[in-house]
MMTF fields as JSON, N, C-alpha, C and O atoms, coordinates in Angstrom:
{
  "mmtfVersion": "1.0.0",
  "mmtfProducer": "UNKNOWN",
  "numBonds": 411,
  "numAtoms": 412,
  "numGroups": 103,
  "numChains": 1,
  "numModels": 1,
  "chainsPerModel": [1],
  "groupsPerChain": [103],
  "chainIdList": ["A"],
  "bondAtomList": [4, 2, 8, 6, 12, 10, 16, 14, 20, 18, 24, 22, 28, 26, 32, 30, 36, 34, 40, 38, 44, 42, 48, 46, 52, 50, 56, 54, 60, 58, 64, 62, 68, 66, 72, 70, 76, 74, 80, 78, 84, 82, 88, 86, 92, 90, 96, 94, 100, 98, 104, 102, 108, 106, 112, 110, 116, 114, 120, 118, 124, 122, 128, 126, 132, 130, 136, 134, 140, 138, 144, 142, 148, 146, 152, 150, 156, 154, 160, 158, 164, 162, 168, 166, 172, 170, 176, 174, 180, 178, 184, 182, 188, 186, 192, 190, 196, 194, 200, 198, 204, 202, 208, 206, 212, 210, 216, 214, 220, 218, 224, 222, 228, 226, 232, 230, 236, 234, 240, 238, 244, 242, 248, 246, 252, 250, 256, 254, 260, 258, 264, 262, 268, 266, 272, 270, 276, 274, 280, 278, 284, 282, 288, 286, 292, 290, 296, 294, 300, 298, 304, 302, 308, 306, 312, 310, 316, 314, 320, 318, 324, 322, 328, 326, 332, 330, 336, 334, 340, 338, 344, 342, 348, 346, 352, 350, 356, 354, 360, 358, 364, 362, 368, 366, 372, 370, 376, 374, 380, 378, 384, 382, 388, 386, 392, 390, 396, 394, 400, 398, 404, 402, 408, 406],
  "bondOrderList": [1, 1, 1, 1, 1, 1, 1, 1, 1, 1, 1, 1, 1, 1, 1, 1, 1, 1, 1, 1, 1, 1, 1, 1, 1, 1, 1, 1, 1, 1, 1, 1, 1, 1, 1, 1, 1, 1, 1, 1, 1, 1, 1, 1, 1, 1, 1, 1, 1, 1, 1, 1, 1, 1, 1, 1, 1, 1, 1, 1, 1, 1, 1, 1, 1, 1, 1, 1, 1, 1, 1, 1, 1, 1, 1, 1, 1, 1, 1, 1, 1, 1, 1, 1, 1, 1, 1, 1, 1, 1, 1, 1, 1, 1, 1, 1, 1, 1, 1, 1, 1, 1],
  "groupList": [{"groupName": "UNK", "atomNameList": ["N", "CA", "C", "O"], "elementList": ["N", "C", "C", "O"], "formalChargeList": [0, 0, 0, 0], "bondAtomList": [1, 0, 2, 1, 3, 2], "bondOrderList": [1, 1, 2], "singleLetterCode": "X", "chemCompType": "L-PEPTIDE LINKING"}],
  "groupTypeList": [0, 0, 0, 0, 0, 0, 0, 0, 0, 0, 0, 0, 0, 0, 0, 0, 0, 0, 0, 0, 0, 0, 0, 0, 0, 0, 0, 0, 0, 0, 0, 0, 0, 0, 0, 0, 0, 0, 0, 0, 0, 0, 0, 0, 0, 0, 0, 0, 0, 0, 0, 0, 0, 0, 0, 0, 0, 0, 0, 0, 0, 0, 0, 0, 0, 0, 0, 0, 0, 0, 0, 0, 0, 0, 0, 0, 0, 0, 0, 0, 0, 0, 0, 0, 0, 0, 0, 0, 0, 0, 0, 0, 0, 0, 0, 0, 0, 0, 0, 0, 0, 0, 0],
  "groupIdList": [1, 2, 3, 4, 5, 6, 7, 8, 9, 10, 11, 12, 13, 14, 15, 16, 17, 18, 19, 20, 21, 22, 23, 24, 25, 26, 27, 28, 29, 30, 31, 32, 33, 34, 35, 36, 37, 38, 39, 40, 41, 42, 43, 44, 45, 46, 47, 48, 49, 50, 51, 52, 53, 54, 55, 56, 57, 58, 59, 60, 61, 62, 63, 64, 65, 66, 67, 68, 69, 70, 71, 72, 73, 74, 75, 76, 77, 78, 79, 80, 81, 82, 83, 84, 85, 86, 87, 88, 89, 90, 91, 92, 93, 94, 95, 96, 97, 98, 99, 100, 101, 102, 103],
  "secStructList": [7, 7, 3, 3, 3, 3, 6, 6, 6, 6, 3, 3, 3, 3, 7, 7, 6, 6, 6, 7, 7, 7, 7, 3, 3, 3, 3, 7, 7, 1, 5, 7, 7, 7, 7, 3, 3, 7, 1, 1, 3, 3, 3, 3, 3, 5, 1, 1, 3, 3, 3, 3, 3, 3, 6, 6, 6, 7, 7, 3, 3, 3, 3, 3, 3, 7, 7, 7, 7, 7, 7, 6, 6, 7, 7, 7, 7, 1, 1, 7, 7, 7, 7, 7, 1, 6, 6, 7, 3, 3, 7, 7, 7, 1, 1, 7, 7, 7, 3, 3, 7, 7, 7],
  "xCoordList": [-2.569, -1.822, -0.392, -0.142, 0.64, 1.867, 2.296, 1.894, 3.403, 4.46, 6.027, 6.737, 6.328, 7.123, 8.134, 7.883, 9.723, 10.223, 11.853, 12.601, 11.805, 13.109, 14.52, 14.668, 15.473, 16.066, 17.55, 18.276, 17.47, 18.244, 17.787, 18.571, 16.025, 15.479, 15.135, 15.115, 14.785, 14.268, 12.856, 12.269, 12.52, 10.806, 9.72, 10.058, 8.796, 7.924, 6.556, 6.259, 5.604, 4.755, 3.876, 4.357, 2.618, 1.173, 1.233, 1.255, 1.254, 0.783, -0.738, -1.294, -1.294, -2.684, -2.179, -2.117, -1.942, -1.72, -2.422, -1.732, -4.449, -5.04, -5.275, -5.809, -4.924, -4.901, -3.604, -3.507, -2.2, -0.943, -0.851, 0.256, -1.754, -1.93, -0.811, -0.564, -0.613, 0.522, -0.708, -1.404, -0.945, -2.289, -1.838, -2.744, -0.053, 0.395, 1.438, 1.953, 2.341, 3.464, 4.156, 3.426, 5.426, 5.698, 7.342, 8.067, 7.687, 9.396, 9.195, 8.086, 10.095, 9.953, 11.098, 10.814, 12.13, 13.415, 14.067, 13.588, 15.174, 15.817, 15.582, 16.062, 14.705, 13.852, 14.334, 14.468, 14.806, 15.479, 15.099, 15.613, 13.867, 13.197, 11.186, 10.44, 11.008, 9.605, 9.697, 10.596, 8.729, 9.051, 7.698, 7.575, 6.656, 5.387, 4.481, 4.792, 3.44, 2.063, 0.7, 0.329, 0.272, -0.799, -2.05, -2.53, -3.126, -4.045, -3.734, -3.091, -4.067, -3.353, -2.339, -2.08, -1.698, -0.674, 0.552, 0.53, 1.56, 3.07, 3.977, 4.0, 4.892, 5.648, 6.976, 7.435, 7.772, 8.625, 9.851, 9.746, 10.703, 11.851, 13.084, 13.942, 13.283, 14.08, 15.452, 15.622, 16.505, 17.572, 17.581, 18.444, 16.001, 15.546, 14.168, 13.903, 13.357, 11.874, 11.787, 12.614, 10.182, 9.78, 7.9, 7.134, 7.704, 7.135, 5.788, 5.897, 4.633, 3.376, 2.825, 2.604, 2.548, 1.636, 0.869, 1.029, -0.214, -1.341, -0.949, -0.639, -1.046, -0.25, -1.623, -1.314, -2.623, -3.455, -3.684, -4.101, -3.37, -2.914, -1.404, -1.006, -0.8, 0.581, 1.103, 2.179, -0.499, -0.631, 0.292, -0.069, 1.332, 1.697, 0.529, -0.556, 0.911, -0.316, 0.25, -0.537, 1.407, 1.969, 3.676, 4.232, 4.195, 5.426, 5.997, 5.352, 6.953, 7.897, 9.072, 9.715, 9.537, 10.859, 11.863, 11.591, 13.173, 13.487, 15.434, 15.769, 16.486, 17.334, 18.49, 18.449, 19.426, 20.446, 21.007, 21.098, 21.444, 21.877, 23.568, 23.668, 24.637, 25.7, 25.608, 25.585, 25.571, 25.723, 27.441, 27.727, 28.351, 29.587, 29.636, 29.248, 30.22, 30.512, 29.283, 29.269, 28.184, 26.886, 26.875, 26.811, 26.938, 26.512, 25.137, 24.277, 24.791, 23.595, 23.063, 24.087, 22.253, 21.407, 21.236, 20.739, 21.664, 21.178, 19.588, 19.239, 18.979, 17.816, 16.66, 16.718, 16.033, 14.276, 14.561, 14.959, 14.291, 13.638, 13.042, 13.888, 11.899, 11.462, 11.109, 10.652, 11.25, 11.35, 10.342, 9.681, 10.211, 9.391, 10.129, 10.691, 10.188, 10.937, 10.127, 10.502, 9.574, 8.583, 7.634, 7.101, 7.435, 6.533, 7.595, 7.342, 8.995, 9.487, 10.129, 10.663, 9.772, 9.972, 11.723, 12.203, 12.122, 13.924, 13.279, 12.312, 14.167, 14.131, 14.999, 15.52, 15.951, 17.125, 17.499, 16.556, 18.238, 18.38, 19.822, 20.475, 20.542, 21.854, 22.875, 23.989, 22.695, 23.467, 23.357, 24.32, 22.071, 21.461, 20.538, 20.118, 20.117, 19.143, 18.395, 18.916, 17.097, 15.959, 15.709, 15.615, 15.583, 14.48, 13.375, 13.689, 12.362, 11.253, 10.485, 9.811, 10.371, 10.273, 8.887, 8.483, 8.187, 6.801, 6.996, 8.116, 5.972, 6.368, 4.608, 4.417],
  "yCoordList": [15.25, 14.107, 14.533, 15.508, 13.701, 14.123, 12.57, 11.65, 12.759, 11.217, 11.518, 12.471, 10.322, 10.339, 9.82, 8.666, 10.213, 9.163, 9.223, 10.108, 7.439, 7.508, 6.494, 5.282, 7.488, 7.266, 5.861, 5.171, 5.941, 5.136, 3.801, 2.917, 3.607, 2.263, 1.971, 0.766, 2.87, 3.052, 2.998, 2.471, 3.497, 3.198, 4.234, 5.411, 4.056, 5.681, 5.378, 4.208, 6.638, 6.366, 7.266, 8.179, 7.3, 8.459, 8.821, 7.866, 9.529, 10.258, 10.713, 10.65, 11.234, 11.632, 12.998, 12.898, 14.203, 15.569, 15.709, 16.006, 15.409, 15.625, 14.759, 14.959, 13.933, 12.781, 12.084, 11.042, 12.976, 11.958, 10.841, 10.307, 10.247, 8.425, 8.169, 8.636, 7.327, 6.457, 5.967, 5.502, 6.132, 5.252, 4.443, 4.039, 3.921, 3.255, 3.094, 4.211, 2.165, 1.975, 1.164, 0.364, 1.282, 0.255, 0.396, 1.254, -0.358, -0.753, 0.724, 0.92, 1.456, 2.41, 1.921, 1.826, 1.75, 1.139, 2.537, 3.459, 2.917, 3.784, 4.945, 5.069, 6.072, 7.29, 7.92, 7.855, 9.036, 10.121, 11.375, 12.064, 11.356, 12.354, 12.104, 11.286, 13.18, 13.399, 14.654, 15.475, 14.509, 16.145, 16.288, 17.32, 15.677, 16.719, 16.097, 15.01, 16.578, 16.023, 16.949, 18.12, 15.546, 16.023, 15.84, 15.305, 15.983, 15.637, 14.603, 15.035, 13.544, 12.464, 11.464, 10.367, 12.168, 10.853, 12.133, 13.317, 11.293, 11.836, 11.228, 9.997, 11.986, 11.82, 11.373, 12.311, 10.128, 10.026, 9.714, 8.639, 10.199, 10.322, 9.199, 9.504, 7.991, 7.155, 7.243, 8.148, 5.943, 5.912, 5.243, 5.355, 3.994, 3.548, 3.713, 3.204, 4.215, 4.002, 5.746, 6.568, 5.785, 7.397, 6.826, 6.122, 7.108, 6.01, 7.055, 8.166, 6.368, 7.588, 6.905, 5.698, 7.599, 6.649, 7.349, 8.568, 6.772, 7.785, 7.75, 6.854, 8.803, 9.208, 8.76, 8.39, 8.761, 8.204, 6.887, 6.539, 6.007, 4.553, 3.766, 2.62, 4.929, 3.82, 3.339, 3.32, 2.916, 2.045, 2.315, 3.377, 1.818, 2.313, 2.676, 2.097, 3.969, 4.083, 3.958, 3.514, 4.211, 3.586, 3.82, 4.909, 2.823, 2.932, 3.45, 3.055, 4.132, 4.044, 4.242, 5.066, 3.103, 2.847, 4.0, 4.432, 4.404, 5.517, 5.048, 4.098, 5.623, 5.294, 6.33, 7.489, 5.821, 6.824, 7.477, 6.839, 8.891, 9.468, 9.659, 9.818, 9.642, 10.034, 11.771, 12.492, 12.132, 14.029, 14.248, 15.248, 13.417, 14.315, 15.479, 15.582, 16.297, 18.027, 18.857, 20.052, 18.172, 19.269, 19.684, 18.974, 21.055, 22.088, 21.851, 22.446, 20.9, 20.459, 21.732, 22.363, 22.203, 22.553, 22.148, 21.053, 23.064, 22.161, 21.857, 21.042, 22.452, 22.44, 21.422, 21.585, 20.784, 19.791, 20.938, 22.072, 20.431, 21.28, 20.653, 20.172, 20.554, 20.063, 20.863, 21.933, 20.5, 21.073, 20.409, 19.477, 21.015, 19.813, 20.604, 21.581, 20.112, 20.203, 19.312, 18.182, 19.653, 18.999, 18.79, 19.599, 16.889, 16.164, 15.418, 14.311, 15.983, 14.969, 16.098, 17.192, 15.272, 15.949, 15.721, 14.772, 16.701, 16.162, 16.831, 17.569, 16.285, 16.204, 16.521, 16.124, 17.462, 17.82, 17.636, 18.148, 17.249, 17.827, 17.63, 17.504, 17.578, 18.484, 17.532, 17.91, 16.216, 15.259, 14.095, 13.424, 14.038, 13.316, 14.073, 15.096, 13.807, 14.501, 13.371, 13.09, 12.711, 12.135, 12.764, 13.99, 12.282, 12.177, 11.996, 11.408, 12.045, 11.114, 11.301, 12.331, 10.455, 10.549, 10.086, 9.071, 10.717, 10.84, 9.346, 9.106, 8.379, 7.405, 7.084, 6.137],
  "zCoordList": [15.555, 15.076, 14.796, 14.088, 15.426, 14.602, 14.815, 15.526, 13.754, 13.547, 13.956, 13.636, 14.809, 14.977, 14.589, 14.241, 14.397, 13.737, 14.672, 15.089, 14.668, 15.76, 15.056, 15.211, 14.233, 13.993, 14.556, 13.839, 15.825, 16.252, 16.652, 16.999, 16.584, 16.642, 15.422, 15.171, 14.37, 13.176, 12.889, 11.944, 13.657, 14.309, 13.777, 13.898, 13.357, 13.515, 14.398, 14.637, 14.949, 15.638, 15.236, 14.564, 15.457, 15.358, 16.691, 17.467, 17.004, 18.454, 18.087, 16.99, 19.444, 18.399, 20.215, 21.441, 18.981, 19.856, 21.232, 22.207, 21.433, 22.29, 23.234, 24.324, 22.857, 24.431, 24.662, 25.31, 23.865, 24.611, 24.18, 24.255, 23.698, 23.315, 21.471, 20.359, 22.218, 20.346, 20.298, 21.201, 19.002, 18.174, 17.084, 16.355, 16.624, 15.778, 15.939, 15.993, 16.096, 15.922, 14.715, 14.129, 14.305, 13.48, 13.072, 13.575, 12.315, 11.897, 10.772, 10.274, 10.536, 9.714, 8.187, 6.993, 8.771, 7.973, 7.644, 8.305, 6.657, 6.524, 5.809, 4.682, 6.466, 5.327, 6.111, 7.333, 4.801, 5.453, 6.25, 7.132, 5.479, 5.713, 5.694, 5.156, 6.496, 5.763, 4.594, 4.409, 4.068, 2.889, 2.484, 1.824, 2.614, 2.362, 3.179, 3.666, 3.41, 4.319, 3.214, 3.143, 2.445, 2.05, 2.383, 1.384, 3.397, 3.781, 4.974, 5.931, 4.97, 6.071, 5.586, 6.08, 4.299, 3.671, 3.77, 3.434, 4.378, 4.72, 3.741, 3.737, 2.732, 1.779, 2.531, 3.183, 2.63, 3.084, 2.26, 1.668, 2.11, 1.27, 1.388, 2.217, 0.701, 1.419, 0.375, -0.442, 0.629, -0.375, -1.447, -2.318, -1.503, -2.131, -2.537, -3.626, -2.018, -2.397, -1.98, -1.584, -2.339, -2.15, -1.342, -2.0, -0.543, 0.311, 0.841, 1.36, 0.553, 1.058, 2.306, 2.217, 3.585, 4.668, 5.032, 4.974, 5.525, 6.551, 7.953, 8.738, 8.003, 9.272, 10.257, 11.39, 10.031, 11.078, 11.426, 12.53, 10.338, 10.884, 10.495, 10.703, 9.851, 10.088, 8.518, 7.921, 8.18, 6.605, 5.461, 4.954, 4.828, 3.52, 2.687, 2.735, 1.696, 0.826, -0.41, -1.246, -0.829, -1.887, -2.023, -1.885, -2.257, -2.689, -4.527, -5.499, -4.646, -5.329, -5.291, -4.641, -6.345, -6.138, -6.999, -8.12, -6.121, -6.678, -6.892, -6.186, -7.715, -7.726, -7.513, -7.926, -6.884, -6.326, -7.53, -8.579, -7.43, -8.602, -7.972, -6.756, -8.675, -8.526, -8.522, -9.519, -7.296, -6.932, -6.467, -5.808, -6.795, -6.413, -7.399, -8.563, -6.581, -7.709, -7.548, -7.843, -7.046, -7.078, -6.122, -5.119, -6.079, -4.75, -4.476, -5.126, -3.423, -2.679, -1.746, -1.482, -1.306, -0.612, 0.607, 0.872, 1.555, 3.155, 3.585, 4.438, 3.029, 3.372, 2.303, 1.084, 2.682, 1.516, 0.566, 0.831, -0.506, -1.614, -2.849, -3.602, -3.202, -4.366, -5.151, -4.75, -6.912, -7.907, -8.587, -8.129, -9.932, -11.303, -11.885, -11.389, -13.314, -14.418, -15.745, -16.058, -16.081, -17.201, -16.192, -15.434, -16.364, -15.425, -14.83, -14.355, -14.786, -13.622, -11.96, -11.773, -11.372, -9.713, -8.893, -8.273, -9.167, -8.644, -7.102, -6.913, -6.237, -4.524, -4.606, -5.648, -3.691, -2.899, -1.374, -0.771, -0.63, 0.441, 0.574, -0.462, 1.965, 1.849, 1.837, 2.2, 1.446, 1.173, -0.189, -0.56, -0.77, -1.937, -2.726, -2.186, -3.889, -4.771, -5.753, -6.833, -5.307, -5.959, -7.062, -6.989, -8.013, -9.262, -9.706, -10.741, -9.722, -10.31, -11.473, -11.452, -12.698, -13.75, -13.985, -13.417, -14.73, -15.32, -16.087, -16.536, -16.24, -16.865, -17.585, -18.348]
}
């Protein structure tokens, strides 16, 4: 299984690795990234939401909503990186930095 994601249609897809075949398609909207794969749910990192799907059908598995932080002056990181800090989870990558707060 892998997912695809096509930035210039804004699209993502399931491929399924052993037979070549798309087994899902759908509208993806604006995520920046993927940043974790836990079992069959793919962590997708957006500018608004923080977004879980199963990569074997496509399905949202849950949304949260996340809010832009003002990072001018912070030496960002080119590369994903997630942290915790108590119970809250800050995200990095080489242009924005997520938050997410234990609630």
């Amino acid at each position: 299984m892998a997912l695809l994601r096509n930035n210039d249609t804004a699209t993502e897809s399931g491929l399924d690795l052993d037979t070549g075949n798309i087994l899902w398609s759908r509208e993806a909207g604006s995520f920046a990234e993927v940043g974790a794969l836990d079992g069959d749910i793919a962590t997708l990192f957006g500018p608004e939401v923080l977004r879980g799907i199963d990569v074997r059908t496509g399905n949202v598995v849950w949304d949260i909503p996340t809010t832009a932080l003002d990072d001018e002056g912070i030496d960002l990181q080119s590369w994903p990186m997630v942290d915790r800090v108590g119970t809250d989870s800050i995200y990095t990558r080489a242009l924005s930095i997520s938050a997410l707060r234990a609630t």
